[in-house]
C-alpha positions as CSV (number, residue, x, y, z in Angstrom):
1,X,45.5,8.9,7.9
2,X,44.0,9.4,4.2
3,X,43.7,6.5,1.8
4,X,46.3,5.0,0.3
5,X,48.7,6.2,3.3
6,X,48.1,3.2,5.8
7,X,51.0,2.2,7.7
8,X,53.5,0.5,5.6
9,X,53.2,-3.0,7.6
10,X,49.7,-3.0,7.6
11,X,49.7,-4.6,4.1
12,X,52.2,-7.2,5.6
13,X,49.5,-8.5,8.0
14,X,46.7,-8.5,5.2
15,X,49.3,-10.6,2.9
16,X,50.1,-13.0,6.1
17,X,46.5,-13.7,6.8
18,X,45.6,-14.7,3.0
19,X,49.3,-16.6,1.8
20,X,49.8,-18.1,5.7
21,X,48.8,-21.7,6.5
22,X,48.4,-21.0,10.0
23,X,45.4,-21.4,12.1
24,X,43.8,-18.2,12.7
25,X,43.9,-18.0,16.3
26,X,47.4,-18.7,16.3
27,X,48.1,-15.8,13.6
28,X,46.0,-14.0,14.8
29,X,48.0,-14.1,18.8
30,X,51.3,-13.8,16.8
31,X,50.0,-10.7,15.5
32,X,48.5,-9.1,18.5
33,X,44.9,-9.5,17.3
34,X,41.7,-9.4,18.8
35,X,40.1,-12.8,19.3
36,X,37.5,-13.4,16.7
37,X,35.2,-15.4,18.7
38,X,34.2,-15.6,22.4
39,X,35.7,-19.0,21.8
40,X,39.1,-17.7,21.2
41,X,39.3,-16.2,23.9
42,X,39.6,-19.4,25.7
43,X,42.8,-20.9,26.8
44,X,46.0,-18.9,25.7
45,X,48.3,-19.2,22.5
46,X,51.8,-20.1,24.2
47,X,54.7,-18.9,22.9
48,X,56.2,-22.3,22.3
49,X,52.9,-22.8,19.7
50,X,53.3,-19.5,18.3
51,X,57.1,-20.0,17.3
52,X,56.3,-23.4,16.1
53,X,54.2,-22.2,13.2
54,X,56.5,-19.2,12.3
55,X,59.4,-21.7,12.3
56,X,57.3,-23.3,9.1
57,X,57.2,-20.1,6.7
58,X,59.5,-19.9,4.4
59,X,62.4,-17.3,4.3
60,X,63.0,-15.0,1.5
61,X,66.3,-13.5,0.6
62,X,65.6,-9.7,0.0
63,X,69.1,-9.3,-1.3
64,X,68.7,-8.1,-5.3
65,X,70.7,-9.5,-8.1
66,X,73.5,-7.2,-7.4
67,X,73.8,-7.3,-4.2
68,X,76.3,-9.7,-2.3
């Protein structure tokens, strides 16, 4: 992969970890990260947690002005 040619979501997860208020282990799990810490990798990140925090972002319409 050359620069400038990463994979078009990859820019989605960079933009979720700096605009999200999420806790980073959670985003982190949501994701499919890597634990940070040895710390993280303590316990588990249920799913009930996980779609508790996605349930608080905000949702976007992506329809344009034109569009019905």
């Amino acid at each position: 992969m050359k620069v400038g040619q990463d994979a078009p979501n990859h820019g989605c997860v960079i933009a979720s970890k700096q605009l999200a208020w999420i806790p980073p282990r959670i985003l982190d799990a949501i994701q499919g990260q890597a634990a940070r810490t040895v710390a993280d990798t303590y316990g588990e990140v249920t799913l009930k947690t996980k779609a508790a925090e996605i349930a608080k972002l905000s949702i976007y319409s992506l329809d344009g002005p034109n569009d019905s």
